[in-house]
C-alpha positions as MATLAB code, in Angstrom:
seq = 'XXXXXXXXXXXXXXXXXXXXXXXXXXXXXXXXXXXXXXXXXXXXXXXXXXXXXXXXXXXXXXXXXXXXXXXXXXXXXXXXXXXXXXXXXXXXXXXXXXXXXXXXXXXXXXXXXXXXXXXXXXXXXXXXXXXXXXXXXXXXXXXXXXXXXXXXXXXXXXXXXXXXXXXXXXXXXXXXXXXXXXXXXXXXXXXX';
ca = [
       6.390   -7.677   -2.791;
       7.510   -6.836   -6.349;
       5.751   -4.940   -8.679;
       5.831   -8.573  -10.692;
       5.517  -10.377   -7.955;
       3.146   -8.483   -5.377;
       1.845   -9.686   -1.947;
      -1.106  -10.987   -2.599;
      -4.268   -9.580   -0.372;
      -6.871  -12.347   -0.735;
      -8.587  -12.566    2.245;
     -10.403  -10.049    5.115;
      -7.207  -11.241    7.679;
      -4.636  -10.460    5.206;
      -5.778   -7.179    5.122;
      -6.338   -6.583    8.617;
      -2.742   -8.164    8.869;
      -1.476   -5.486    7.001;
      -3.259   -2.568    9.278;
      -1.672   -4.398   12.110;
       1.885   -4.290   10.677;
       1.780   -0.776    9.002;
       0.717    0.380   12.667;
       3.395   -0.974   14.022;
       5.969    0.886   12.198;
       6.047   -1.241    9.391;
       6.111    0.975    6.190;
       6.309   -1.306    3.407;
       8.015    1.166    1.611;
       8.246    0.503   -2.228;
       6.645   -2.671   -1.715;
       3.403   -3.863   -4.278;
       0.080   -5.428   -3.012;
      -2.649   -6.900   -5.019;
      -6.167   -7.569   -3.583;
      -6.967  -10.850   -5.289;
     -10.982  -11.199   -4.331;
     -13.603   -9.323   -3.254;
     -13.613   -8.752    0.406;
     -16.319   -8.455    3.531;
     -15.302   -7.064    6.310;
     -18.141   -8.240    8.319;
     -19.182   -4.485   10.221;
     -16.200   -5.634   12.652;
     -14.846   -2.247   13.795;
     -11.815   -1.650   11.191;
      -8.393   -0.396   12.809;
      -7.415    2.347    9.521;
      -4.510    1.080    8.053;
      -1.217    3.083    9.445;
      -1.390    5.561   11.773;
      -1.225    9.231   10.865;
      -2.602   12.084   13.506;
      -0.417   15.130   15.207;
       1.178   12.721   17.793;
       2.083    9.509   15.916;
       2.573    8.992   12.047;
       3.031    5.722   10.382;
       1.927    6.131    7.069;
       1.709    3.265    4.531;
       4.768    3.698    1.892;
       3.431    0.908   -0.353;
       1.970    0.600   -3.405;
      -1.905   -1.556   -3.277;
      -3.977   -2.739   -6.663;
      -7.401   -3.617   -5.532;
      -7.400   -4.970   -9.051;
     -10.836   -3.787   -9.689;
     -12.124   -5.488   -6.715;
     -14.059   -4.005   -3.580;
     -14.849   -3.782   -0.009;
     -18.018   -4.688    1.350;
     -18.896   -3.902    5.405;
     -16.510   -0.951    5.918;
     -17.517   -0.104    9.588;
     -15.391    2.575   11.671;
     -17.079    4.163   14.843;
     -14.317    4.612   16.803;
     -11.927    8.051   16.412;
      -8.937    7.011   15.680;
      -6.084    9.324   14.616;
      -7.098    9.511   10.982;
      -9.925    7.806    9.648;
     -10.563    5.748    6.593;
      -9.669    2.352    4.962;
      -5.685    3.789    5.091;
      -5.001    6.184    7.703;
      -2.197    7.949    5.584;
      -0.074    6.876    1.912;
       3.185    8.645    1.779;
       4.936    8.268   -1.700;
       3.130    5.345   -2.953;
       0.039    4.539   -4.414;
      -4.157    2.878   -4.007;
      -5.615    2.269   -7.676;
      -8.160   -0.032   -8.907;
     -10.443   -0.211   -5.665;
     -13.877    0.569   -4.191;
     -15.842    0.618   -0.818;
     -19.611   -0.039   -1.429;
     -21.100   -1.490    1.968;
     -20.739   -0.148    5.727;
     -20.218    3.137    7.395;
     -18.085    5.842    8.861;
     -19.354    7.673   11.319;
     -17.217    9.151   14.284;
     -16.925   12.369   16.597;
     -13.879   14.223   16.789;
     -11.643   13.647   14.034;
     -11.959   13.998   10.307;
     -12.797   11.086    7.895;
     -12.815    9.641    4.227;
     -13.254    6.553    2.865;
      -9.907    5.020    1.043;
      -7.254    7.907    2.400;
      -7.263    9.897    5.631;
      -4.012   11.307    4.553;
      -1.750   11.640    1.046;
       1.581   13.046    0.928;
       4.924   13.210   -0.741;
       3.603   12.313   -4.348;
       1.249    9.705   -3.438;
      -1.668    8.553   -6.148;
      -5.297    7.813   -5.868;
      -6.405    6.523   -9.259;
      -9.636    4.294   -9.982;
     -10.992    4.427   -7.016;
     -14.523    4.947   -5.331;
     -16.824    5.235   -2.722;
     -20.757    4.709   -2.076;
     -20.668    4.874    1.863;
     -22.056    7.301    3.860;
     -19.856    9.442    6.053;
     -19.939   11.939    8.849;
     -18.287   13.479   11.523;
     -19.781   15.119   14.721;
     -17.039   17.815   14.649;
     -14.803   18.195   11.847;
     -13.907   17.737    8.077;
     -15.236   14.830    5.473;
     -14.507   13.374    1.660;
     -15.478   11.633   -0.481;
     -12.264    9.585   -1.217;
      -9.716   11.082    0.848;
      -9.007   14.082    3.190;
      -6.165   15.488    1.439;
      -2.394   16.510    1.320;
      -0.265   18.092    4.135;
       3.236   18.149    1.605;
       4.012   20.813   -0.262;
       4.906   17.515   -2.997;
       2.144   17.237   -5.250;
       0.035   14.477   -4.839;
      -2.469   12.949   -8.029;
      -6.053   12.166   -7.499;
      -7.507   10.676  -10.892;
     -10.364    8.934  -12.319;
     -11.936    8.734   -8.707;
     -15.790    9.447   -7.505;
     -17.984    9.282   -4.959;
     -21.819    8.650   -4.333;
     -21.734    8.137   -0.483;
     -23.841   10.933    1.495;
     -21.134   12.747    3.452;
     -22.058   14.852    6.323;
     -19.146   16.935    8.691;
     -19.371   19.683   11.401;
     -16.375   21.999    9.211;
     -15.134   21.028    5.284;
     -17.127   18.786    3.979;
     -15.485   17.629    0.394;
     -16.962   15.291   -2.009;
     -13.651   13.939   -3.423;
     -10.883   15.597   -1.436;
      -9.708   18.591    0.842;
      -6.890   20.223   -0.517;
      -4.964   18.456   -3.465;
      -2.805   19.430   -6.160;
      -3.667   17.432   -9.186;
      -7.416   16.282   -9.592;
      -8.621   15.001  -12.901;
     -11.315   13.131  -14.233;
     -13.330   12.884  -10.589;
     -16.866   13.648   -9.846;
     -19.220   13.317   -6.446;
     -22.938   12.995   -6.647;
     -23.621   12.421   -2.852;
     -25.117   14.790   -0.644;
     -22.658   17.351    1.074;
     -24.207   18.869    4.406;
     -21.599   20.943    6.842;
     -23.481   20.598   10.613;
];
């Protein structure tokens, strides 16, 4: 779990493994994850990785490297505290990764595709998204929802082509950040 010697992330259980442990309290703070493959999550209903809503938080402290890799069959229907691949990163880091098959689509909550939540310094670099998104009743981004800490947080080198559709905000990269750079969104936003 070094940064020279990560955890490796090289199949669809590993990484549902590591939603499993992160939701139970697990932070793998300062610890470094590499995706080693491509990886389909077969449209099974994906559990967000951490938990991070007004009644629980367990956000993900880590650092992961989808080394250039991807996600294929992103599906998430259900409205869980926070939705997206990671519920919430709090001081650590998601580079080098993109979803480009599935869907989020859920009622009640808001949604993104990598990040529901990034706080206390946390980067997004390299990272993109080609789902489509929506939300009966509230906000939706591109990449991810935003920052609650008054700690800046970096979002960089990060787009999105995914058709994103939300009842309030509707964002093509993020909701309220501190440092964007070199990001762009060419999918559809429509506020319901």
């Amino acid at each position: 779990g070094t940064q020279a010697d990560p955890y490796l992330i090289e199949t669809p259980a590993n990484l549902a493994y590591l939603a499993t442990a992160v939701t139970k309290e697990e932070s793998f703070e300062g610890k470094y994850f590499k995706q080693t493959a491509n990886l389909d999550l077969g449209n099974c209903e994906w559990q967000p990785i951490g938990s991070v809503s007004k009644t629980r938080s367990y956000p993900f402290k880590g650092h992961y490297d989808g080394d250039n890799h991807v996600i294929h069959n992103l599906t998430i229907t259900q409205d869980w505290g926070s939705v997206a691949l990671f519920s919430g990163i709090e001081a650590g880091s998601l580079k080098n990764l993109g979803i480009v098959s599935g869907k989020i689509a859920v009622k009640k909550v808001s949604a993104a595709s990598l990040c529901s939540s990034a706080s206390k310094g946390a980067v997004i670099e390299n990272c993109f998204n080609l789902i489509d998104i929506s939300s009966e009743e509230l906000s939706v981004s591109g990449i991810t929802y935003g920052s609650a800490s008054k700690e800046s947080c970096v979002i960089r080198r990060c787009y999105n082509q995914g058709n994103l559709t939300g009842g309030s905000d509707v964002s093509g990269i993020v909701h309220g950040f501190r440092s964007i750079t070199d990001c762009y969104n060419s999918g559809s936003l429509t506020i319901t």
